[in-house]
C-alpha positions, 0 to 999 in steps of 0.5 A: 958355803952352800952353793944354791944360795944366791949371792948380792952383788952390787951389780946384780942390784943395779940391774934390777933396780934399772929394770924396775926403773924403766917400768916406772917411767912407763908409767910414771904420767898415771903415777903421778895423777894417782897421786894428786888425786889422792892428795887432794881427796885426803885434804878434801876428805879432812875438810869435810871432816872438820867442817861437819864437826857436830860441837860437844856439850861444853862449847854449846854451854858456853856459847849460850852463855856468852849471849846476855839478853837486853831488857828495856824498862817499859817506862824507858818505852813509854818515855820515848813514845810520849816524846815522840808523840809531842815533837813534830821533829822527832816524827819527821825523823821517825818516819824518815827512818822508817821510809830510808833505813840506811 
């Protein structure tokens, strides 16, 4: 073989690896902030992302047609205004609703 290739021994890894090691805990506090922050700009990031989702066409077509609009008769109308007109109770209890609507 040839002799400047370099072997692996498995105790020259473990040197290195200690070596590498100890760089890290120098540093592992600064590491680990990094790392926080940048999971919780991640989360944050898909929060605002999912929350500024404009809808597509389809969900605003079904949205609209999920409203169904009411329509009162206009003799309906004139039924209950005449009858309030004619009852002094029922205008006791329109003006009560009208002063306290709660």
């Amino acid at each position: 073989m040839d002799e400047n290739k370099k072997s692996l021994n498995l105790n020259d890894i473990i040197e290195q690896l200690k070596q590498v090691l100890g760089i890290i805990k120098k540093y592992i506090i600064i590491i680990f902030i990094v790392l926080v922050v940048g999971v919780y700009g991640y989360i944050i990031n898909g929060f605002d992302s999912a929350f500024n989702q404009a809808p597509n066409a389809s969900e605003v077509q079904s949205s609209s047609n999920s409203f169904v609009l009411i329509h009162i008769n206009q003799q309906v109308i004139n039924q209950i205004n005449s009858l309030r007109n004619n009852s002094v109770n029922v205008q006791a209890l329109f003006q009560q609703s009208r002063n306290n609507p709660f």
